[in-house]
N, C-alpha and C positions, 0 to 999 in steps of 0.2 A: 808967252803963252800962259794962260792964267788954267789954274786948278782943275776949274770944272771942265776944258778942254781936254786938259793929259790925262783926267781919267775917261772921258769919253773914249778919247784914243785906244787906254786897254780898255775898255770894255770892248771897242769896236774888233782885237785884236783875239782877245780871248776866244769868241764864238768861232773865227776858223779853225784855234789850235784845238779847242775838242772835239768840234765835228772832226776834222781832219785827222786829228789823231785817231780817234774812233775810225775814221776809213782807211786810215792807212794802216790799222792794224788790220781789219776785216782782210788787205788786200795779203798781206805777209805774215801774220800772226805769231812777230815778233815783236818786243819792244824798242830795239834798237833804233827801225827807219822812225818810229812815232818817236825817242827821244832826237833824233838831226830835225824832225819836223819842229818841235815844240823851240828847240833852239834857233831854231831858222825863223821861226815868227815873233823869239820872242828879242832876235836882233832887230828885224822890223819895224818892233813895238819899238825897243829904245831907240834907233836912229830918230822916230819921228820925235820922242819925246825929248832928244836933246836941241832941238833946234828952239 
């Protein structure tokens, strides 16, 4: 996979984890669930990026 693909990838990865982060705080207005979130997309992110 060449460069300009793996960054597509995080870019493509990035916009759920702040929208999402942002609602999942709105929803608990804690930081905790928004950190398992940010971890959970940003394993996502690298499974894709290791293949």
């Amino acid at each position: 996979m060449d460069m300009s693909r793996k960054l597509a990838i995080m870019v493509f990865c990035m916009v759920p984890a702040i929208i999402g982060g942002g609602i999942i705080y709105g929803f608990f207005h804690n930081y905790t669930p928004v950190v398992i979130w940010e971890i959970l997309v940003a394993v996502f992110a690298l499974g894709f990026l290791s293949k």
